[in-house]
C-alpha positions in Angstrom: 126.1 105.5 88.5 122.8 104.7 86.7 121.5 106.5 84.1 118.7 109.2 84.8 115.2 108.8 82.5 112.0 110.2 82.2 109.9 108.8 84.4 106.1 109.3 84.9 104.6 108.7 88.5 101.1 108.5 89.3 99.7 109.1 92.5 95.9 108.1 93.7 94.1 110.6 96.4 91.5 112.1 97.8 91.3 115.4 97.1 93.1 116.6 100.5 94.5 120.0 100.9 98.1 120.5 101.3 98.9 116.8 100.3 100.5 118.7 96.7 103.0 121.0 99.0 103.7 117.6 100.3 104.1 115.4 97.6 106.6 118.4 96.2 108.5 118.5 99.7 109.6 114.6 99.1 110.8 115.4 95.3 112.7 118.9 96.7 114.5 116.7 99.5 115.7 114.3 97.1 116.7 117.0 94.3 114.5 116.1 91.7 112.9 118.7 89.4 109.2 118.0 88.7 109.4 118.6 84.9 105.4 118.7 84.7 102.3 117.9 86.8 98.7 117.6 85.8 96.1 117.0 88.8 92.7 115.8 88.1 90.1 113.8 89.3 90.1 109.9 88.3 87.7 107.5 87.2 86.5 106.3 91.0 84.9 109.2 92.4 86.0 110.9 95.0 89.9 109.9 94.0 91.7 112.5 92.5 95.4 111.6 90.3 98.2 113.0 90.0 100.6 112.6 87.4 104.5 114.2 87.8 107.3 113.8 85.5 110.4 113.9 86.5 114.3 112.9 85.7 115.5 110.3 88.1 117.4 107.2 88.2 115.5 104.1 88.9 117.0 103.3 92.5 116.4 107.1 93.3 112.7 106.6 91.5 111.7 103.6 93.8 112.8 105.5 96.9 110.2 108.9 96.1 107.4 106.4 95.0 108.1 104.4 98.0 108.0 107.8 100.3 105.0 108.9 98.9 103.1 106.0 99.3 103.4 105.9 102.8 102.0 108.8 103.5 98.2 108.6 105.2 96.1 110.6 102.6 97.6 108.7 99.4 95.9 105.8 98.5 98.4 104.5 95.7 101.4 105.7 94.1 103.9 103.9 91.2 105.9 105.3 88.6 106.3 104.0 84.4 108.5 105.3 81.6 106.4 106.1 78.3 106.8 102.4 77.1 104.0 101.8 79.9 101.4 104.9 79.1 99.5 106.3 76.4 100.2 109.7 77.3 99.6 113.4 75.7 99.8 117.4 76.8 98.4 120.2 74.8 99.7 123.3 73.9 98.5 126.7 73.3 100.0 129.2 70.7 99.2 132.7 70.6 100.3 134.5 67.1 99.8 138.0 65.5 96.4 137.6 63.4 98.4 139.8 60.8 101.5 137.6 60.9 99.7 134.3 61.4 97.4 135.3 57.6 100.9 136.6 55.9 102.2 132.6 55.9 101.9 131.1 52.6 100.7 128.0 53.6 98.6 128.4 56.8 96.7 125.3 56.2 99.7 123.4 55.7 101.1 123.8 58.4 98.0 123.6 60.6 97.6 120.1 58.6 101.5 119.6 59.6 100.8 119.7 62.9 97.6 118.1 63.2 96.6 121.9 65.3 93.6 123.0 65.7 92.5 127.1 65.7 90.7 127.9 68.5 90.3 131.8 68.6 90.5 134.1 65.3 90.0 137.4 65.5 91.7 141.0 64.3 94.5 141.0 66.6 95.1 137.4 67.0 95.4 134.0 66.2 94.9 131.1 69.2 96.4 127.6 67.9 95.6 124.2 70.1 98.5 121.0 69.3 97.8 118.2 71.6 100.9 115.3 71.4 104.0 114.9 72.9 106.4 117.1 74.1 108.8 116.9 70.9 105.9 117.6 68.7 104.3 120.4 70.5 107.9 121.7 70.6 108.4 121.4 67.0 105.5 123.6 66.0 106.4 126.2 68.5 109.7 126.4 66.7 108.3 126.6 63.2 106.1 129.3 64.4 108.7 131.5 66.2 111.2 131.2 63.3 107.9 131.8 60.8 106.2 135.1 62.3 106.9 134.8 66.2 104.7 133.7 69.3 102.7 136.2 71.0 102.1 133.5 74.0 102.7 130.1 74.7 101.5 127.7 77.3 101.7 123.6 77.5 100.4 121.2 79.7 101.2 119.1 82.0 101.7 115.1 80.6 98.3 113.3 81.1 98.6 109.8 80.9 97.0 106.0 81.5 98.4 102.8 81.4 98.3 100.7 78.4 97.4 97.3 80.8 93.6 96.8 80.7 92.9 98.4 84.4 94.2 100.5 86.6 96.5 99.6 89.4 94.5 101.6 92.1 91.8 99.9 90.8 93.3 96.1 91.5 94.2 97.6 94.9 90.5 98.6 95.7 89.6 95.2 94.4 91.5 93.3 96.3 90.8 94.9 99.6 87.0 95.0 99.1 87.2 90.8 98.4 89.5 90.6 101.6 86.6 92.6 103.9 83.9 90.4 101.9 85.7 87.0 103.2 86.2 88.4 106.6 82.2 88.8 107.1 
């Protein structure tokens, strides 16, 4: 049995409606949990990208990338662990203004955490920590064990690959050159 790992997969669209119900239909039939998902447009126009995490092992990886790349309205999909992506989410923290100015070293731990404060105002406190999960997870945990959290949201992972250009963009590429040499 092989291991299961974090695995990122990136999927290249237009923005179609009902293709996310669809692209979550192929991870529920294989049993796989989509641990986040960020949707956004992409750097061609027009093409939209998603980007799911999930657990999986890599022969059960290769068979949901491989299913969702056949479908008509996706123009690319493929998957990478983190040693492949330069990858972030952001997370919002929502604390007691009375609380949040009773810590006894505020700019400390704002420093700590490299977080940013987006909203101060009598009743609360809005922190911003962009990073990886662990991180974003650390300063939640300092802050609940500290005063409490009020609210708490995170992101989905964003990510893009480390290689020089994008894969969809290879693929685009390489089919414009094959229509070129065919007129």
């Amino acid at each position: 049995m092989q291991k299961k790992e974090l695995y990122t997969v990136i999927i290249f669209s237009e923005n179609t409606v009902g293709l996310l119900n669809q692209i979550a239909i192929i991870f529920t039939r294989r049993q796989l949990n989509i641990e986040t998902l960020s949707v956004s447009p992409s750097a061609i126009e027009g093409i939209h990208k998603f980007t799911i995490t999930t657990f999986a092992d890599k022969d059960m990886i290769d068979k949901v990338v491989k299913q969702i790349d056949k479908r008509v309205d996706i123009l690319k999909a493929y998957y990478n662990t983190d040693k492949d992506l330069v990858y972030q989410e952001i997370a919002l923290y929502k604390l007691s203004t009375e609380q949040f100015l009773k810590l006894p070293s505020v700019e400390d731990l704002i420093r700590k955490y490299n977080a940013h404060v987006l909203e101060i105002n009598k009743s609360c406190v809005v922190l911003e920590k962009s990073g990886h999960y662990e991180e974003t997870q650390a300063l939640f945990r300092e802050l609940s064990e500290q005063i409490g959290v009020l609210q708490f949201i995170r992101s989905g992972r964003i990510a893009i690959i480390k290689s020089k250009v994008e894969r969809l963009s290879d693929m685009l590429k390489a089919i414009k050159e094959r229509v070129e040499r065919k007129v």
